[in-house]
TORPA-728373 format. One line per field, with one value per residue (C-alpha): residue number from 1; x, z, y. Coordinates in pm, whole numbers, plus 32768, in hexadecimal, padded with zeros to 4 digits. Layout:
// TORPA-728373
num	c(NUM;...)
x	c(X;...)
z	c(Z;...)
y	c(Y;...)
***
This chain:
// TORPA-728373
num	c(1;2;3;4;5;6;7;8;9;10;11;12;13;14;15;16;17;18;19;20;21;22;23;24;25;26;27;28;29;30;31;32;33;34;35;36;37;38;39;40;41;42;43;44;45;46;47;48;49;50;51;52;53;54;55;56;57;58;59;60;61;62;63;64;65;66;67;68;69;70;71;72;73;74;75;76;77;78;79;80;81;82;83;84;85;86;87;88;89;90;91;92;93;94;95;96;97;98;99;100;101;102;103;104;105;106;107;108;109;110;111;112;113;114;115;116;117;118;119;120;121;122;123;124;125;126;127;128;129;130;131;132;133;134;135;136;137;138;139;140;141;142;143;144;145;146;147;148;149;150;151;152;153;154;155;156;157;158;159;160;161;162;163;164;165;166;167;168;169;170;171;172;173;174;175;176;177;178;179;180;181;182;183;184;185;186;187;188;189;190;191;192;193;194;195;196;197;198;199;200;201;202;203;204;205;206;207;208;209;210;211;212;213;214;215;216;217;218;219;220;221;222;223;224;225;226;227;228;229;230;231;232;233;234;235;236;237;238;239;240;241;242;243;244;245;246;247;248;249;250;251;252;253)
x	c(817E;8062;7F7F;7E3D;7F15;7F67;7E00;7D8A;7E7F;7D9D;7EE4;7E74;7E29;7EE3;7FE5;800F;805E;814E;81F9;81E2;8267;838A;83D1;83A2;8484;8598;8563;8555;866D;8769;8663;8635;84EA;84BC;84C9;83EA;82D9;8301;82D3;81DB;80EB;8113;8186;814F;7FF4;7F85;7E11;7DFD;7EF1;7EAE;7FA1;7F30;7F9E;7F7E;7FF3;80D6;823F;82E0;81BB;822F;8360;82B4;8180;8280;8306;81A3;8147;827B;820B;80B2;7FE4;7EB2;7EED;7DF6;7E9A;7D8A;7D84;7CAE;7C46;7BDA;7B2F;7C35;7D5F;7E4B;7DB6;7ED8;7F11;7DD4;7E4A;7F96;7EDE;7E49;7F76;803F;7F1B;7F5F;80A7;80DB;7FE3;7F18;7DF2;7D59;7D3A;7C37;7BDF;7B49;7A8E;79E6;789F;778E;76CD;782C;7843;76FD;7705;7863;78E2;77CF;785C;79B3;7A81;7AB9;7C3D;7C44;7BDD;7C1F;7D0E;7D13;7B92;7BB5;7CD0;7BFB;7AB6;7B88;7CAA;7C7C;7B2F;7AFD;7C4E;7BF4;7AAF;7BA8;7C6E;7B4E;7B9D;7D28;7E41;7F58;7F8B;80B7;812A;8225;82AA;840E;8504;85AD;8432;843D;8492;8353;83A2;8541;84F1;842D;845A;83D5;82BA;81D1;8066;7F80;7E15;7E2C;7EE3;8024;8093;81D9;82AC;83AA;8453;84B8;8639;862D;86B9;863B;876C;8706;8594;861C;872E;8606;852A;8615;8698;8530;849C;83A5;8302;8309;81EF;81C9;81A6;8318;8393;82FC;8341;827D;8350;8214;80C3;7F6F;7E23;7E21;7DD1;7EC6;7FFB;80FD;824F;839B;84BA;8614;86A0;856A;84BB;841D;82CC;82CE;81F8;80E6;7FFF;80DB;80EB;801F;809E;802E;8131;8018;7EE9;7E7F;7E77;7FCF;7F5A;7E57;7CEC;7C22;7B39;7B3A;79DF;7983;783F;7791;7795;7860;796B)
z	c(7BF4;7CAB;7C19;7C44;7BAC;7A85;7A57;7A74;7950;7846;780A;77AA;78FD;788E;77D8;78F9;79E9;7934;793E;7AB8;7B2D;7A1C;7AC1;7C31;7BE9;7B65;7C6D;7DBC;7D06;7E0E;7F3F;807F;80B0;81C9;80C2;7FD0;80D2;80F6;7FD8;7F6D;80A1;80B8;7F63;7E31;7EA9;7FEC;8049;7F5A;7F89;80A7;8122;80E0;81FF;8224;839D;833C;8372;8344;832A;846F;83A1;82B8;83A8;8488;836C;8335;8486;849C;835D;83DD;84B0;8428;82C7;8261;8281;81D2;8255;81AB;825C;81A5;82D6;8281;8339;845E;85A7;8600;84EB;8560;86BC;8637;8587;86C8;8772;864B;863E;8786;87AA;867E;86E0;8563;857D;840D;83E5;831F;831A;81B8;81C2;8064;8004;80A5;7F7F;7E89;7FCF;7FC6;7E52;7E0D;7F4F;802E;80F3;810A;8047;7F06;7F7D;7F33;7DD5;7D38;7E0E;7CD8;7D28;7E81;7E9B;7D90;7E89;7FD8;7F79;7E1B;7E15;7F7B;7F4E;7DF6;7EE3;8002;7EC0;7E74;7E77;7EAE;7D7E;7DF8;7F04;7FE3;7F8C;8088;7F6F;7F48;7E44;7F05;7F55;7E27;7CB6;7C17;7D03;7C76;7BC6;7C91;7C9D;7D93;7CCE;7BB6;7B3B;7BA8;7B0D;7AEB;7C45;7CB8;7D95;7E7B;7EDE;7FD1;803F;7EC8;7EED;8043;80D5;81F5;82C7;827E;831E;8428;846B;8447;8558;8646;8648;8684;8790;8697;86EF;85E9;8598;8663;8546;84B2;85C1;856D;83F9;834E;82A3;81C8;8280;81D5;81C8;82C8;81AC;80C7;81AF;81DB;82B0;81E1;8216;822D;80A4;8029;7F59;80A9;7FCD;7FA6;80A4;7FF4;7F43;7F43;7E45;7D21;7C15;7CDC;7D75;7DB9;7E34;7D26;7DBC;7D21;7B97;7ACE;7B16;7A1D;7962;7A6F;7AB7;7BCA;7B81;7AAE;7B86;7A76;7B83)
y	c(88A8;87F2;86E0;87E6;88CE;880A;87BC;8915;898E;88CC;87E3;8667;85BC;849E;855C;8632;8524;848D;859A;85E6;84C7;849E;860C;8599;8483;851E;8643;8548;846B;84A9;84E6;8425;838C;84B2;859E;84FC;84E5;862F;86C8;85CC;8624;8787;8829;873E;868D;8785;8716;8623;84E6;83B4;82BD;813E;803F;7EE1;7F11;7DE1;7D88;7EBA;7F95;804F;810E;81B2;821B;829C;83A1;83EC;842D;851A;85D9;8633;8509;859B;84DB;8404;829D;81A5;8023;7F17;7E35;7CCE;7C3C;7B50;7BC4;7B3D;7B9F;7C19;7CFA;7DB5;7DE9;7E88;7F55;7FD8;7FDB;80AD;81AE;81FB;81DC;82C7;83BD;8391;8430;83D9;827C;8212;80AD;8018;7EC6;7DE7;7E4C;7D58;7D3B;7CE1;7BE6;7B48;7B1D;7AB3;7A0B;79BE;7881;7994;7852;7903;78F2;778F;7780;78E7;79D0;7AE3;7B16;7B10;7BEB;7CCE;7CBF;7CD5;7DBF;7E8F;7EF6;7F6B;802D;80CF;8127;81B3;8285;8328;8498;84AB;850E;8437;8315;82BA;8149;808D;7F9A;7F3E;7EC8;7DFE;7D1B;7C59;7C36;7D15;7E67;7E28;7F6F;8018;8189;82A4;832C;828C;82A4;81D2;81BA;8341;8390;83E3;82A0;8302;81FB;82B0;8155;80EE;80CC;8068;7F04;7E30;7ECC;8021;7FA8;7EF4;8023;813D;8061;803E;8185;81F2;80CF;8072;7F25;7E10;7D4D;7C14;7B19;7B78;7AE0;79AD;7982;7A6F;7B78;7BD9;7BD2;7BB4;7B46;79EB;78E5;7971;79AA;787E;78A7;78E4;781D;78D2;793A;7923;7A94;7B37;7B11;79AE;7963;7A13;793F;7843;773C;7823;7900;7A2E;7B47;7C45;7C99;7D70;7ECB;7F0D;7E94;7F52;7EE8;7F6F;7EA7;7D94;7CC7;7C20;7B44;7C1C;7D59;7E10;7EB4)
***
């Protein structure tokens, strides 16, 4: 049964959605990420579910499965006015290269910029706001309207996605994380079977590409994530963790 579908039946929404997904997981248990994507696009969320992309190290997999599923899907990409030049171009290049045809790119609000980082240093002193301002609030903007998103996080990126599974709830959507159980062979395996081009900055260090300020090289052994703010007790951005009730200088978001 579909998310609307659930809804429409009077059930609790949050009732309801618990149960969907405990469903969908036990369902797609066995299933390859193809089918997953799949189902997710056109039977479980059809019309109402967008695929969230960095364009970062290994973003080109997952697009690629997308693409193949129907091109037309939206594919959302925030962009912090923060971010590696080169990431941008490879975004370009993918876009193409894929033959998307719905990406929609989400930048911070100019006013949350004015008031809460208007020299753009916030990075420096307080990286949860930042990431909040830059990353969270223009993607809960970019949300707006869809039942489910596509996630391309992986167990195997570090310690706190261990147990992550293919479908889970996520401030009242569906998020679908096709990749789950895959390994950094299975990536490297699926992209060269397809000619996919990597991202240029893997090659030089940077197995986990983010904002500029924020990014660091990783030597080899080290968690694939630990050149994100490195140094900090921070392993995410925040558009992964529940947001609610979050402030940002009085603006009450």
């Amino acid at each position: 049964m579909a998310l609307h579908e659930t809804f429409s039946l009077g059930v609790d929404p949050d009732l309801g959605l618990q149960a969907e997904v405990a469903a969908l997981n036990a369902q797609y248990e066995d299933a390859t990420a193809q089918e997953i994507l799949t189902a997710a696009i056109r039977d479980q969320f059809a019309g109402g579910i967008a695929m969230v992309s960095s364009f970062g190290a290994d973003s080109a997999v997952l697009l690629h499965m997308v693409a193949q599923v129907d091109p037309s899907t939206p594919v959302l990409f925030i962009d912090t006015v923060k971010l590696f030049p080169a990431t941008l171009i490879y975004r370009d290049e993918l876009i193409e290269r894929l033959g998307l045809t719905n990406v929609r790119t989400q930048k911070p609000d100019g006013e949350d910029l004015a008031r809460n980082d208007p020299a753009g240093m916030l990075w420096m002193n307080d990286t949860d706001t930042c990431c909040h301002i830059r990353k969270v609030l223009p993607l809960e903007r970019a949300l707006d309207g869809f039942d489910a998103w596509i996630s391309g996080r992986k167990r195997f990126q570090s310690a706190t996605r261990a147990t992550l599974e293919f479908f889970e709830i996520d401030a009242g959507r569906v998020k679908v994380n096709p990749l789950a159980n895959w390994t950094p062979a299975d990536i490297l395996d699926y992209a060269r079977t397809h000619d996919l081009p990597p991202h240029p900055l893997v090659a030089q260090g940077y197995p986990s590409i983010g904002c500029l300020p924020c990014t660091s090289k990783v030597a080899p052994g080290e968690d694939p994530r630990a050149g994100r703010w490195r140094g900090q007790d921070k392993t995410e951005c925040g558009i992964h963790w529940p947001t609610h009730g979050k402030e940002v200088d009085g603006s009450g978001i």
